[in-house]
Each structure stands twice: as C-alpha cells, then as structure tokens.
C-alpha positions as CSV (number, residue, x, y, z in Angstrom):
1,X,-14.4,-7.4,-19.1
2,X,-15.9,-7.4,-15.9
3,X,-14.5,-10.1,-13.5
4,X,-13.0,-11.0,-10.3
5,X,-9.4,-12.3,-9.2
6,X,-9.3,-14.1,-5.8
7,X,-6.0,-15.5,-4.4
8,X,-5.1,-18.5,-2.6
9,X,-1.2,-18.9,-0.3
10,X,0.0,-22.3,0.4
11,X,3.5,-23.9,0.5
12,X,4.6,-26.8,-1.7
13,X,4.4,-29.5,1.0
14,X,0.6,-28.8,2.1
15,X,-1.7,-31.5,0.8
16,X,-5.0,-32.4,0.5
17,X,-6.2,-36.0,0.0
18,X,-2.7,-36.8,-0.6
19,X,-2.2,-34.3,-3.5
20,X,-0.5,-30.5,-3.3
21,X,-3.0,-28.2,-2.7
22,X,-1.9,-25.4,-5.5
23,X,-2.6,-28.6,-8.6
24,X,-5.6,-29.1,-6.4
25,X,-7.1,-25.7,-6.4
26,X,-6.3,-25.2,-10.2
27,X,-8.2,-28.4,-11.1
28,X,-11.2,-27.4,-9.0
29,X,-11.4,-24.0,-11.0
30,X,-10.9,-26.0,-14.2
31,X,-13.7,-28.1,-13.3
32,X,-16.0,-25.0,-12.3
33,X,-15.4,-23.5,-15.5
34,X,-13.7,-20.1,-14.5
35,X,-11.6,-18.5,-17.2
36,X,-8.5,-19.2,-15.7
37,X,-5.9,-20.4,-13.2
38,X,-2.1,-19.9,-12.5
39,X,-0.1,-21.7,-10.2
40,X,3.1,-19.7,-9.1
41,X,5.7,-20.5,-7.3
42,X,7.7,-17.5,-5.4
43,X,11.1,-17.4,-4.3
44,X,10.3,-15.9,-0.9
45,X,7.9,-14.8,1.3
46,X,5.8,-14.9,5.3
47,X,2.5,-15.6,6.0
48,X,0.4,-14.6,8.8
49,X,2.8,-15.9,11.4
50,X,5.2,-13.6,10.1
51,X,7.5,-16.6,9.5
52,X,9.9,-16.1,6.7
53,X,9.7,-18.8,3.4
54,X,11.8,-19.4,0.8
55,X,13.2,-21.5,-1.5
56,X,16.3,-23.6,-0.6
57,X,17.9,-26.7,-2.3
58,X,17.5,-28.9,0.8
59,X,13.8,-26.9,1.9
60,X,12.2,-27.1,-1.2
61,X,8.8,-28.2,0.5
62,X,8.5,-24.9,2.3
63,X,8.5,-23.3,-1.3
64,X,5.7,-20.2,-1.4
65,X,3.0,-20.9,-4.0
66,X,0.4,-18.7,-5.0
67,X,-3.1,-19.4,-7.3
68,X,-4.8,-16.9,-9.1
69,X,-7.9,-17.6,-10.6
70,X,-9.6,-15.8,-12.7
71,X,-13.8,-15.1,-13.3
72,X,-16.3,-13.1,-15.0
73,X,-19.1,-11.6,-13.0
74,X,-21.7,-13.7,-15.2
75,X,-20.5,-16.9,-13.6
76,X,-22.3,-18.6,-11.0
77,X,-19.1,-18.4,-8.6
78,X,-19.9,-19.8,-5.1
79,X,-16.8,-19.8,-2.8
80,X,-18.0,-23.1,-1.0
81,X,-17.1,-24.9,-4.1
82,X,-13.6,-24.6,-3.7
83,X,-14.1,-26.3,0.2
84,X,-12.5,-29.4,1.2
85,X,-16.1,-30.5,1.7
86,X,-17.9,-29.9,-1.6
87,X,-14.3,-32.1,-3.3
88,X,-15.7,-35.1,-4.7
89,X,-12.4,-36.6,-5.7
C-alpha cells in the first residue's frame, strides 16, 4: 500500500474550542475519511523547548500524547484541513 503517516505532539491539557486537541485531531481525520487514527498517550518525553514531560499522579495534564494518522496517496489529503480555521465545529 502506498500511503503516508504524519504525526501530531500535544499534551493532555491543550484544548481547542474547549475540547483536548488529541480527540480533536482524531475526529477531524475521521471526518476526512483517512484510513486511520491513533491517539497515544506516552509516559515521557520534551518538546522543542527541551522541557521534560511526563506522567505524574498529581500532573496528569502535562501527560505526552501523540496522533498518528494514517492515508493512502489516492486521497485528496490537504494539510489545511486539519487547521483551526477550516473546523466547523
């Protein structure tokens, strides 16, 4: 199969129009019709401020997420879809 994988970071407490961005990204690739998306939730890790993440009982909002979505080459796949500004919801 001929596809693509792209990759999205966030942390559990980032939000978009009141809801957590990772269940917000997977519904937007549901509703483009890609084959697939995974939300998945690490234990640890830093972003590009080299500050460290991770998963504590009492810091469970700075949890590291990850969404993987999945395509085939055939689909119509225009990044701007997945854009605050193109969400209709």
């Amino acid at each position: 199969m001929n596809g693509y994988q792209i990759s999205f970071f966030t942390v559990q407490d980032h939000r978009h129009k009141g809801k957590p961005v990772g269940d917000w990204l997977v519904h937007i690739a549901k509703e483009m019709g890609l084959s697939g998306a995974t939300l998945i939730a690490g234990a640890e890790g830093f972003g590009h401020h080299r500050r460290m993440h991770s998963v504590h009982f009492i810091e469970l909002t700075e949890q590291p997420l990850e969404v993987v979505m999945i395509g085939r080459v055939r689909h119509d796949w225009r990044a701007s879809a997945v854009t605050p500004a193109q969400d209709t919801g």
